[in-house]
C-alpha positions in Angstrom: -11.8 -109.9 -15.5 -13.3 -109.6 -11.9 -16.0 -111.8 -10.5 -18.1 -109.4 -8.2 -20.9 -110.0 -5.6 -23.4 -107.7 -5.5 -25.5 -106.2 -3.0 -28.3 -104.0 -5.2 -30.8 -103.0 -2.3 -29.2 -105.5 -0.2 -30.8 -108.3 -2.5 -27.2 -109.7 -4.1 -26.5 -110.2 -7.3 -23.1 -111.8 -8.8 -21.6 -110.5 -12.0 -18.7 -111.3 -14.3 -17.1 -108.0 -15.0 -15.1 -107.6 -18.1 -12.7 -104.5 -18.6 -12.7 -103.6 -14.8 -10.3 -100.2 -14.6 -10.9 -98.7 -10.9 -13.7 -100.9 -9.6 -13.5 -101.2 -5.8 -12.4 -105.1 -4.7 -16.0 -104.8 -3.0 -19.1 -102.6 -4.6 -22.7 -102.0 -2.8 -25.5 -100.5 -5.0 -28.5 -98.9 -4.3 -31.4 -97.0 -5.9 -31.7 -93.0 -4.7 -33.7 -90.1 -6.1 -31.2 -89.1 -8.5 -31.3 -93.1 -10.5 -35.1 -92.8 -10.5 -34.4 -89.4 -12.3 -32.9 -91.9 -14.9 -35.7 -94.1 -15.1 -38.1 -91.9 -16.0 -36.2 -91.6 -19.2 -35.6 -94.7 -19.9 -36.4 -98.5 -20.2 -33.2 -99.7 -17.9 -32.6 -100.0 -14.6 -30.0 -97.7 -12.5 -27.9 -97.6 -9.4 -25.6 -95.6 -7.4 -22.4 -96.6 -5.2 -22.5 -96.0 -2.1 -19.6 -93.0 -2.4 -21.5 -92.1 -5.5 -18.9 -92.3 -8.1 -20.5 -95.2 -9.9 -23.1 -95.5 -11.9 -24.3 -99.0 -12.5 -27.1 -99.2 -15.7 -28.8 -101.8 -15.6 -30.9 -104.3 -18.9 -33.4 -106.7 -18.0 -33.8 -109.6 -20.5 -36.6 -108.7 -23.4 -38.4 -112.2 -22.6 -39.8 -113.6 -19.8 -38.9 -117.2 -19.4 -41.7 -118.7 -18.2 -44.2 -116.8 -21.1 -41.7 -117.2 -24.2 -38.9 -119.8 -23.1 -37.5 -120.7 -26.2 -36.6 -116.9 -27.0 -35.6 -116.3 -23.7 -32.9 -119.2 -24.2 -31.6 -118.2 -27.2 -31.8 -114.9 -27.3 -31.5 -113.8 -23.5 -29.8 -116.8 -22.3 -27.4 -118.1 -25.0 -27.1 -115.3 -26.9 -27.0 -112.3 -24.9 -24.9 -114.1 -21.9 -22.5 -117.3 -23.5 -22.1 -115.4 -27.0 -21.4 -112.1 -24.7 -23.9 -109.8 -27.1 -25.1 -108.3 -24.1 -26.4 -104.7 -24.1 -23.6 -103.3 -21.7 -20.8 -104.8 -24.0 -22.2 -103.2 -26.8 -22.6 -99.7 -25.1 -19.2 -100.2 -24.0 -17.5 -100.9 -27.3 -19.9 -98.4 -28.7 -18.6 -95.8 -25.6 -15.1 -96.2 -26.8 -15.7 -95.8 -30.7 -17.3 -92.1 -29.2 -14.6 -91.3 -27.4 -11.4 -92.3 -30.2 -14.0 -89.7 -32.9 -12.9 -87.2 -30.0 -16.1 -86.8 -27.8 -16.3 -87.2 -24.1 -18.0 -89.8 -22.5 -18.3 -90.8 -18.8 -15.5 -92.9 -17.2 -16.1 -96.4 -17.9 -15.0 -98.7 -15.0 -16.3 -102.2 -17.1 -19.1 -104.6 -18.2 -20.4 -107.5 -16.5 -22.9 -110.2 -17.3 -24.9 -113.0 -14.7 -24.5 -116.4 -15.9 -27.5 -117.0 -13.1 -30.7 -118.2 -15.3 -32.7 -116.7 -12.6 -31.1 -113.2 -12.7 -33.2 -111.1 -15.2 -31.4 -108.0 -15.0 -27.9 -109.8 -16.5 -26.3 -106.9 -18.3 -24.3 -104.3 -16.1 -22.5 -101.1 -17.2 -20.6 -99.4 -14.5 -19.7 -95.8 -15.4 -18.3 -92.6 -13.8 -21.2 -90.6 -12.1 -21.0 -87.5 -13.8 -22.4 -85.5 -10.6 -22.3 -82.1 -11.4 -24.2 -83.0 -15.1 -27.7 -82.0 -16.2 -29.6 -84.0 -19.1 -29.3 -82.6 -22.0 -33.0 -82.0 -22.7 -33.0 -80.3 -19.4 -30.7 -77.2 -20.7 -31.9 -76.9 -24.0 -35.8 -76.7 -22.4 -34.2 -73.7 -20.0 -32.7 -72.0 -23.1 -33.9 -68.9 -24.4 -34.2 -68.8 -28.5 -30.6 -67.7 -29.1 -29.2 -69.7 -26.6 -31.0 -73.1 -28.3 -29.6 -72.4 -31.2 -25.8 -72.1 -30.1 -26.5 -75.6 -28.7 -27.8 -76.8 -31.8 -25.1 -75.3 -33.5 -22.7 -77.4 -31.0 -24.6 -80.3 -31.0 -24.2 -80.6 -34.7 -21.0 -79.8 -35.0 -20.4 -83.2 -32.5 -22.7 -85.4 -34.3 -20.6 -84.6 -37.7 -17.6 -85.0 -35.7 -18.9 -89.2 -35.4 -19.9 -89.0 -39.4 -16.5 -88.0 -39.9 -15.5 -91.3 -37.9 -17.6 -93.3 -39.7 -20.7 -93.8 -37.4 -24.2 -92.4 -36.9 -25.8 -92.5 -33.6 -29.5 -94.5 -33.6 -31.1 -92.7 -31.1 -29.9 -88.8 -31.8 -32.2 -86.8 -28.8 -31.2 -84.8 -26.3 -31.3 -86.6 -23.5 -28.7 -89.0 -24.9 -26.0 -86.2 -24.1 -25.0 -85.0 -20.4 -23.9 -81.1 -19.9 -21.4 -80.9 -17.6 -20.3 -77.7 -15.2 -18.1 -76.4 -17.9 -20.9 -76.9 -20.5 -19.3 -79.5 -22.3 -21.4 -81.9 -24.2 -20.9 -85.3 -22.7 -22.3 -88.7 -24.9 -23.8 -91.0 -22.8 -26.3 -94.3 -24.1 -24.7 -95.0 -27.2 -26.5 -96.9 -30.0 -24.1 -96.3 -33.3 -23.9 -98.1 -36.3 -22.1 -97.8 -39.1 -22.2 -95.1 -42.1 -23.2 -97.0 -45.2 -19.9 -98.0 -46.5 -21.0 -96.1 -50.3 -20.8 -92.6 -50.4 -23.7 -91.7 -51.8 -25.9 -93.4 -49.0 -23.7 -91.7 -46.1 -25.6 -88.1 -46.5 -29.3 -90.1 -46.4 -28.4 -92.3 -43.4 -27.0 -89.1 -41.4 -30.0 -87.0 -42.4 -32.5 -90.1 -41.5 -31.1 -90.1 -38.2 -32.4 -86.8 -37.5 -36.0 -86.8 -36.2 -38.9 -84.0 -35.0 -40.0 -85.6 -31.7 -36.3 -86.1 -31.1 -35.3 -82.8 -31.7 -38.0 -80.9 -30.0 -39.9 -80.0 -33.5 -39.7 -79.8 -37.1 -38.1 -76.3 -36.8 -35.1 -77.4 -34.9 -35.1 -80.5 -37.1 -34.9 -78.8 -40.0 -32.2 -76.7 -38.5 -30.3 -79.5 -37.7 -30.6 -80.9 -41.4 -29.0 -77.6 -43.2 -26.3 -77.3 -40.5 -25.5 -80.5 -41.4 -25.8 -80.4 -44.7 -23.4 -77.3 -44.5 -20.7 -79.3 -42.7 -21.3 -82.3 -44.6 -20.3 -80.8 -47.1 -17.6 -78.6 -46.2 -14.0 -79.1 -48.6 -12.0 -81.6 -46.0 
């Protein structure tokens, strides 16, 4: 545990970091072209170090405290900082559940929450800065026809990969994944839960989690459903 002050923008912010592995004694953030690219989409808030190694995300509280103070205080306040259910420890627990089902995921370098009532933004996830990485959406927009579905083909064979483990991811879109220089798919804003614990709701819940917008139509949707369903399955 590492108690760190801040400077985001040069307007500080301390944190309690949980988990730290590699954090500098002293961290400066700031916001640059390449976190607004983030932004754009996504509710959360990012930041770079000033090497640009770290990436710092960022979760404001869902309530404002002066319009809804009671759920602001339990859930914000109480909740989300004293019962430590913040956002950032869940991605970071979720992170690691990705990574032992075999799939890469940035470098995490910890979690941190503000105690300080009058610090909205009191969840902090502080990841490796994947530099070199494109959004997934990104490539599979640049694809030609072939090409989109050898990453579909890939993409599936990673999301069965977490079935397999025992989890389905909440939010399955592109975006969610990173391609990195050697075109490896890397996971990054992890929402899992767990498969339904009876066998014959695992195949429903996977398929559920598999959605047209998300996808980039009903076509690759329904691609995504009988590759699936092939590997699914498949004789273990």
């Amino acid at each position: 545990m590492k108690l760190l002050d801040i400077p985001f923008d040069d307007r500080r912010r301390r944190y309690l970091v949980f988990q730290p592995d590699g954090l500098p004694d002293r961290l400066s953030l700031a916001s640059t072209t390449t976190t607004a690219a983030f932004e754009a989409v996504g509710s959360s808030h990012f930041f770079l170090s000033a090497d640009r190694q770290i990436l710092a995300k960022v979760v404001p509280d869902k309530f404002l405290k002066r319009e809804a103070p009671l759920k602001w205080l339990l859930r914000d306040y109480l909740e989300k900082r004293w019962l430590a259910q913040s956002d950032a420890r869940k991605e970071f627990l979720n992170l690691r559940i990705l990574r032992r089902a075999g799939l890469r995921t940035p470098h995490c370098h910890g979690w941190g929450i503000s105690l300080n009532p009058g610090n909205r933004n009191a969840s902090l996830l502080l990841m490796e800065h994947m530099q070199a990485a494109r959004p997934g959406g990104e490539v599979f927009d640049a694809l030609d026809e072939d090409g989109r579905q050898a990453f579909l083909e890939r993409f599936c064979r990673e999301v069965m990969q977490l079935a397999r483990a025992g989890y389905v991811h909440r939010d399955l879109h592109y975006n969610n994944l990173l391609i990195d220089q050697h075109e490896n798919i890397v996971w990054i804003d992890a929402h899992l839960r767990r498969l339904p614990t009876k066998g014959a709701d695992q195949w429903p819940a996977l398929k559920k989690s598999l959605t047209v917008n998300k996808l980039r139509g009903e076509a690759y949707r329904a691609e995504a459903e009988d590759q699936l369903n092939a590997l699914w399955h498949q004789p273990q």
